[in-house]
N, C-alpha and C positions, 0 to 999 in steps of 0.2 A: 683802065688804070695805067699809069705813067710807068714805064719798066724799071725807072730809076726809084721810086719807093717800094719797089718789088727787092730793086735790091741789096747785096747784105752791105754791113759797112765795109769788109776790104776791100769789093768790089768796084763802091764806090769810091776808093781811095784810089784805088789802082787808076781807075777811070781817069778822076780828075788830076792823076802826078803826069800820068800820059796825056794830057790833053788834047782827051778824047769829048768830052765832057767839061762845062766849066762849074766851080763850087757853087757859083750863082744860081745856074740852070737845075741843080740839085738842088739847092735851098728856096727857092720858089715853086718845083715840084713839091716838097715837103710843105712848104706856106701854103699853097692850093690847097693840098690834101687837108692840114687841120680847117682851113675857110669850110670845106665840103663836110667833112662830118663831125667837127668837134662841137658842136650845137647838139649831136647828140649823145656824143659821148663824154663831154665835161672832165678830156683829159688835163687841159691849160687853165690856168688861172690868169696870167699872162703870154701873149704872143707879142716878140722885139721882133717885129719885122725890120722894122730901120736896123736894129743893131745886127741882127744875123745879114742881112743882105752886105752889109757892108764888112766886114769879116770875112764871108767869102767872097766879097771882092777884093779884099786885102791881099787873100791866097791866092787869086787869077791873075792878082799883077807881079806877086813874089815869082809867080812859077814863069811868067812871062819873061820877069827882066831875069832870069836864068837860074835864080834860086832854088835850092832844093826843097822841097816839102819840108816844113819845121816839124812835121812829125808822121807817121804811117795812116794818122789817120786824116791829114790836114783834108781841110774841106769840107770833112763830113758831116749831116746836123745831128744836134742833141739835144733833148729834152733833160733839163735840170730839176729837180724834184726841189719846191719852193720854200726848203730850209735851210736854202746854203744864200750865207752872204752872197747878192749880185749887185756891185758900184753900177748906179744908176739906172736900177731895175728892182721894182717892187719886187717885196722880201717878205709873203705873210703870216707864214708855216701855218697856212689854213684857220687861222684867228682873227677873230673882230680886233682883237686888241692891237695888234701890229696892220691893220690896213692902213694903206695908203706908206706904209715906212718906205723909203727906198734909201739903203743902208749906201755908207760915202767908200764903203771900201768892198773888196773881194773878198771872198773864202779861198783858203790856199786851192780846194780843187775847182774852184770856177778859175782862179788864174791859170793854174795850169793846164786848163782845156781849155783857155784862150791862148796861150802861147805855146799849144802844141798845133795851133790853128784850126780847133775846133769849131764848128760852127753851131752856137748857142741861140735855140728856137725860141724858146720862151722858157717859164718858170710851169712845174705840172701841180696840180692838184696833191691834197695828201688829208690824211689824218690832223687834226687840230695838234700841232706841236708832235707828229709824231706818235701819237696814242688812238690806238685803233687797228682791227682786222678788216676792215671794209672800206677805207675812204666814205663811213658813211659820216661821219663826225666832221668831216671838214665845215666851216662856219659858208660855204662858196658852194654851197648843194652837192650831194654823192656824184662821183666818177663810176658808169657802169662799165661792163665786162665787154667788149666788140665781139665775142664771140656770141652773149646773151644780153641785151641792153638791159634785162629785166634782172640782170644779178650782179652783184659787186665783183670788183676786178682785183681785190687783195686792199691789204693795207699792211702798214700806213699809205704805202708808196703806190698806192693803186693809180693815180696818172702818169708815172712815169712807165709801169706795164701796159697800163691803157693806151698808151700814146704808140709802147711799140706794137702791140697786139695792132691796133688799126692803122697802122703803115705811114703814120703821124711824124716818126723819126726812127730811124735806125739803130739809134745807142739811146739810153738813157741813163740817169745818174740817182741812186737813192740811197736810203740810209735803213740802218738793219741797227734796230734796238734789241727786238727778241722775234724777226720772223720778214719783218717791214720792206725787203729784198727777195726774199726768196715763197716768202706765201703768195705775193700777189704775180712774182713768174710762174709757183704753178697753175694757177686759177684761171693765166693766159696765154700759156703755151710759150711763154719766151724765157730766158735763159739770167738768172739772177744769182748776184757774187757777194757776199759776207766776207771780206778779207777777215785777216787776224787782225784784232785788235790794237790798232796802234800802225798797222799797215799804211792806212789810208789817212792825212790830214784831217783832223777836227778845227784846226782853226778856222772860225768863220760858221762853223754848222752851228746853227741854235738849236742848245742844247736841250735834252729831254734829262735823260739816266748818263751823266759822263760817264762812268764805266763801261755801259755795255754800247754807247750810240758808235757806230759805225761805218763809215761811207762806203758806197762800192759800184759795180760797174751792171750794168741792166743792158739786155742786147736779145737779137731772135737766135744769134748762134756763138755756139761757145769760142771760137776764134775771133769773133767780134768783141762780146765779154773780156776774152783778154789780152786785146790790142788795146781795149780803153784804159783794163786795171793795170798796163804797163807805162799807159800816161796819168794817170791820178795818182800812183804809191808814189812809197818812195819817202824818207826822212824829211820833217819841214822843222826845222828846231823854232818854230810858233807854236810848236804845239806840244808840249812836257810829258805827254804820252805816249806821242812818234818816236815809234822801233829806230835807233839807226841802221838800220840792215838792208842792204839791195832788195830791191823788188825781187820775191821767187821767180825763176824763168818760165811764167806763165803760157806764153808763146809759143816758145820754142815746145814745150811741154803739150800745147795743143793741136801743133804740127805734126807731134810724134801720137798723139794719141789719133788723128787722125787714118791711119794707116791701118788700125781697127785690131792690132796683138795687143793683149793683156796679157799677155804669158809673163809667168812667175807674179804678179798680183795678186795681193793677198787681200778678200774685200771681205768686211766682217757686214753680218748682216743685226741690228739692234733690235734683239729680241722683244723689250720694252714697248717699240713702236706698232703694236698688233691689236686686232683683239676688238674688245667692245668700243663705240664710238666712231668705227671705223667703217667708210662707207664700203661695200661691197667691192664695188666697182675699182676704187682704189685701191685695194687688195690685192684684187687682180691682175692690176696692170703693174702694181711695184713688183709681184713674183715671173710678172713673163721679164721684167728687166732685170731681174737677180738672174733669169734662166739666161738671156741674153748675154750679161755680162760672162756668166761661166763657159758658155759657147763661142765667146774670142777669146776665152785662154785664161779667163782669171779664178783665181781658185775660192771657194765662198765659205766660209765659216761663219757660224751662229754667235755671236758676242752677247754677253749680258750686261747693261749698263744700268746695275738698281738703284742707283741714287737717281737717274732720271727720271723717273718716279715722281718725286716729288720739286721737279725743276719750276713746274708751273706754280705753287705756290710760293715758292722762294722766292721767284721773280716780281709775283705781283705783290713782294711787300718792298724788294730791295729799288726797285724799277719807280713805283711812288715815289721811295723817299728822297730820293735823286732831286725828281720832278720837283715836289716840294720846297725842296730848295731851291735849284735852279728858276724856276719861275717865278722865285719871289723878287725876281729884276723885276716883273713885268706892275711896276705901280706907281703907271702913270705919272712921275716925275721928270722923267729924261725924257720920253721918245714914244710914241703908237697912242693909243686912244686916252682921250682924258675928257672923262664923264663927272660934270655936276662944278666945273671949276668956275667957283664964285667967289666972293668976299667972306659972303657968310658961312663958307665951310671951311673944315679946318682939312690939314694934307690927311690925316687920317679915315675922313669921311669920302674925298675924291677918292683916296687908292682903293676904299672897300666900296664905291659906285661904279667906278672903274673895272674892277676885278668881276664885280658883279655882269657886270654888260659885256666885260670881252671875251669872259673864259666859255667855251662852252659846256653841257652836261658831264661829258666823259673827262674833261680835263679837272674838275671842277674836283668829281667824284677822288679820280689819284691824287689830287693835294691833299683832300685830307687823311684819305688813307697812308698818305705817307708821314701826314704831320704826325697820325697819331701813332704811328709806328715807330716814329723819333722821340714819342714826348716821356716825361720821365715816366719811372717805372715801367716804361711798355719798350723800349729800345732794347735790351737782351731780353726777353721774349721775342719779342720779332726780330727787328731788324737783324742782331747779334746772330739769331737761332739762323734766318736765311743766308746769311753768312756763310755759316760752318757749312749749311747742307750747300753752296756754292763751292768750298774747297772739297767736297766729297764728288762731286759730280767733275769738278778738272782731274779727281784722283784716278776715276771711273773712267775719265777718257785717256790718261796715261797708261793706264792697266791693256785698254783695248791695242793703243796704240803700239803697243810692246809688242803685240803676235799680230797687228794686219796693217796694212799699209793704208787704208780708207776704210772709211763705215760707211752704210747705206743706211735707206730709210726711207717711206714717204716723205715727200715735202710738207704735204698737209693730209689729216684725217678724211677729208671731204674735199670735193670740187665745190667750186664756187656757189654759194647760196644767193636766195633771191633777196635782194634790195628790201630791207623792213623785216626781214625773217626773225634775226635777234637779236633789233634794236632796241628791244626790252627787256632783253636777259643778260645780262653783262659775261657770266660765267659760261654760258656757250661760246658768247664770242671770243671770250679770253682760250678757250679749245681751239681754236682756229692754228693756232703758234703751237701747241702739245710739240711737235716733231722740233721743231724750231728753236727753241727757248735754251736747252743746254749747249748749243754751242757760240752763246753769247753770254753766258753764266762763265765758259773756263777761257773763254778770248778765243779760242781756235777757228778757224775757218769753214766754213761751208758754203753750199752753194746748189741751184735747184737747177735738173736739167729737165725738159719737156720728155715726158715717158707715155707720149699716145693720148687716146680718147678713153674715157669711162665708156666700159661697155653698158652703163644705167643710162646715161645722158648725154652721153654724146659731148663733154664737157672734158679740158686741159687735164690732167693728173699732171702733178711733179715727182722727181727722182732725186732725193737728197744725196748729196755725196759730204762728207765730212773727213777732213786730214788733219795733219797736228800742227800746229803753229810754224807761219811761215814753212808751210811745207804747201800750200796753194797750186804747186805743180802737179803733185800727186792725184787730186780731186780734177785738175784741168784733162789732164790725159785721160782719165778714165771716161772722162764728162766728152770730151770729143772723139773717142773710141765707140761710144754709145750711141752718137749722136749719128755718127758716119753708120753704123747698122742700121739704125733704127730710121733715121731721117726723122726730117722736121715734123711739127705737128700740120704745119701750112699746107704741106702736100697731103695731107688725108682730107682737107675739105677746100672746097675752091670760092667757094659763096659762102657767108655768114651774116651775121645777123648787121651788119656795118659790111657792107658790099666793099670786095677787096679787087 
C-alpha cells in the first residue's frame, strides 16, 4: 500500500507545502485506492476525478509560482458526505428523488474547502436524507464497515467513515443530526466532530431536522479533525443560525492536549449511559478509558444526567417534525425526479407519484410521524411535550457543566452490527444514537475518539467526550491527550477485512 494514504492529513500537508510530495501525486494515490476497493465497500456515490485532480494541480502551481499554501491543509483529499451542495457535482443525499440533480451553486463548507485548497474526492454514501443508523437506507445500496464488510459502518454518514476507515481519504466531512458523526467514527475506528450548533455553516446542507442538523469534521486522528474544523467554522451570515463567534482554538488545544497532562481536568463520567443494552465489550473498554484518562492527571467524577433518559424519545418526535416539513420541497415541481408527468394528471397526482417513487421506506415512515405529531390536537402532546423535555436536558447539561469541564460516555451501546440485523426493527436501530442524541437536543458539542477493540469482537469501540457550547477546545485536548496514550486503533491490527 502507498505510504501516502497511510498518511495522516498534517502529514500530508506538510509534505506537500514542502515539496516534498506534489497534491496531485497524493490525489491519484487516493483515486487508485478508491478504484481498488470501493467496489466493495460502497463508500462513494460519486468519484470527480477531473475535478480533484485539477485542484490539486491548481495547489502545485500556487506553491510553484511561490505562493503560500491557502491553508494548513492545502492539497490534502476529502471525502464530502453527499448532502452538501456541490456546483457541478451530483447532490443526492442518497434518494431516488434528487438523482441525477447537480445543484448550480456551493454549500458554504464545500466552498470553503475549496479555497482553503482542499482537495474534493467525490461525494460519500449516506442515509436517505440523513435518517438512519447504518447507511442501510441510502436508495445507492448499504456502505459496509472495512473493518467487517459484513456489518455496517454507522450512519447516517457511514461513507464518509467508510472512506477514512479504508484509507480512501484522509479527512472527511459529515453532518450530525442526533449521532450521524460521531456513531459511525466509532463503528470505524476514526475520529468524528459535532461542533455547537451553529458552529459550522448550514447554508447549502439539505436539510433533515434545521434545529439539530450539524456539519463537522471526520478524520483518523484528532489533529486532523481539527485542522479541518478550523477551515469549515466560522460565521457565514448565509445562514441565520451561524454563531458569530471565532472558531474555539481547536488546534492549538489539540497540540496542547497532545503532550498527554490532564492535570487539574475535571471529567464527569454520565451515569445514564450504562447498564442494560449495553454490550459487554463496550463497558469495558469505556472503563479502562475513564481509568486512562485519571492516569494523565484528570480528576473523574460520577454526573447524573436524568433527563437524558428520555432524549431518545423527544427526538424522534421533534426530529420527524422538522423532516416533514422540510421535505415537503421535494414535489416534484422545481427540480429531481418527476414521476407520471402527463396531460392527463393533475400536479397533485405527480407530487403524490413522485413522493411515492423517490422517498424511500425509513424516510417515508418520519414524514408521517412528524406530520401527525404536527397535526391538530396531537402538537402539545408531542411535539410541544418533546420540547419541554429538550429544555430539561440543556438544563441537565448546564447543571453538569457547572462542577466538570467535559463529560464522557460511550459513543455507542454496541460495536457495529451485521448489514440486515435490524432492518426490520426500527426501535433497535433508533438505540444505536442512546449516547448521542442529547448533545444535539441542547446544541452543545461533542465528539467520538477511537478507545481500542471490544474484547467480544475484535470490533472499533468509541470514547464520547462532551463540552459546553463553543467550548470545542475543552473536548479537543482531552481527545488528543488520550489519543497520544492510547494510540490509534490502526496500530492494533495491521490486515483487515479491506486489506490496508
Amino acid at each position: 500500500m502507498s505510504s501516502l494514504i497511510r498518511s495522516t492529513a498534517a502529514e500530508l500537508a506538510a509534505k506537500i507545502a514542502g515539496r516534498e510530495v506534489s497534491a496531485v501525486e497524493v490525489a491519484q494515490a487516493h483515486l487508485d485506492r478508491i478504484a481498488e476497493v470501493d467496489g466493495a465497500v460502497n463508500a462513494f456515490l460519486h468519484v470527480d476525478t477531473e475535478g480533484a485532480l485539477a485542484a490539486a494541480k491548481k495547489v502545485d502551481d500556487d506553491l510553484a509560482a511561490g505562493q503560500a499554501p491557502a491553508s494548513p491543509l492545502a492539497g490534502v483529499p476529502l471525502a464530502l458526505k453527499d448532502v452538501f451542495a456541490t456546483e457541478g457535482v451530483p447532490t443526492t443525499c442518497g434518494s431516488k428523488i434528487l438523482e441525477g440533480w447537480v445543484p448550480p451553486y456551493d454549500a458554504t463548507v464545500t466552498r470553503r474547502l475549496r479555497e482553503a485548497g482542499v482537495v474534493i474526492l467525490g461525494k460519500t454514501n449516506m442515509d436517505e436524507f440523513a435518517m438512519g443508523s447504518s447507511t442501510e437506507n441510502s436508495a445507492y445500496g448499504p456502505t459496509r464497515n472495512p473493518w467487517d464488510l459484513d456489518r455496517i459502518p454507522g450512519g447516517s454518514g457511514g461513507g464518509s467513515s467508510a472512506s477514512l476507515a479504508a484509507f480512501q481519504a484522509p479527512l472527511a466531512i459529515g453532518t450530525d443530526t442526533g449521532g450521524s458523526i460521531r456513531q459511525p467514527g466509532a463503528v470505524t475506528g476514526t475520529v468524528g466532530v459535532k461542533p455547537t450548533y451553529g458552529g459550522v455553516s448550514r447554508y447549502g446542507l439539505v436539510a433533515f431536522s434545521s434545529s439539530l442538523d450539524q456539519g463537522g469534521p471526520c478524520a483518523r486522528t484528532v489533529l486532523d479533525a481539527a485542522l479541518l474544523h478550523e477551515v469549515i467554522g466560522g460565521h457565514d451570515p448565509l445562514d441565520s443560525t451561524s454563531i458569530n463567534a471565532p472558531v474555539p482554538p481547536v488546534v492549538a488545544a489539540a497540540r496542547e492536549g497532545a503532550n498527554g497532562d490532564l492535570t487539574g481536568v475535571k471529567v464527569g463520567v454520565v451515569t445514564q449511559f450504562s447498564g442494560d443494552g449495553y454490550q459487554a465489550g463496550v463497558l469495558r473498554s469505556f472503563e479502562a478509558a475513564v481509568a486512562q484518562l485519571k492516569q494523565l492527571g484528570a480528576e473523574i467524577v460520577e454526573v447524573s444526567c436524568p433527563s437524558f433518559d428520555y432524549a431518545l424519545p423527544a427526538y424522534y418526535l421533534i426530529a420527524p417534525s422538522e423532516a416533514s416539513s422540510n421535505l415537503a420541497r421535494f414535489d416534484a415541481m422545481r427540480y429531481g425526479l418527476r414521476v407520471g408527468d402527463d396531460s392527463t394528471r393533475s400536479a397533485e397526482e405527480v407530487m403524490s407519484l413522485t413522493r411515492e417513487a423517490g422517498f424511500g421506506p425509513e424516510v417515508k415512515r418520519r414524514i408521517m410521524i412528524g406530520t401527525y405529531a404536527l397535526s391538530s390536537g396531537y402538537y402539545d402532546a408531542y411535539y410541544g411535550s418533546a420540547q419541554k423535555v429538550r429544555t430539561l436536558i440543556t438544563r441537565d447539561f448546564e447543571k453538569a457543566f457547572a462542577s466538570v469541564d467535559v463529560l464522557v460516555s460511550p459513543t455507542t451501546p454496541t460495536t457495529a452490527f451485521r448489514i440486515g440485523e435490524r432492518a426490520n426493527d426500527p426501535i433497535a436501530m433508533y438505540k444505536a444514537d442512546l449516547c448521542t442524541i442529547p448533545a444535539n437536543l441542547a446544541g452543545t458539542p461533542a465528539m467520538s475518539v477511537p478507545s481500542g477493540l471490544s474484547d467480544e469482537d475484535g470490533l472499533p469501540v468509541g470514547l464520547q467526550i462532551m463540552a459546553p457550547a463553543l467550548q470545542e477546545h475543552r473536548m479537543y485536548r482531552v481527545a488528543a491527550a488520550y489519543e497520544a496514550a492510547r494510540g490509534t486503533v490502526y496500530q492494533d491490527v495491521p490486515e483487515l477485512a479491506v486489506a490496508r
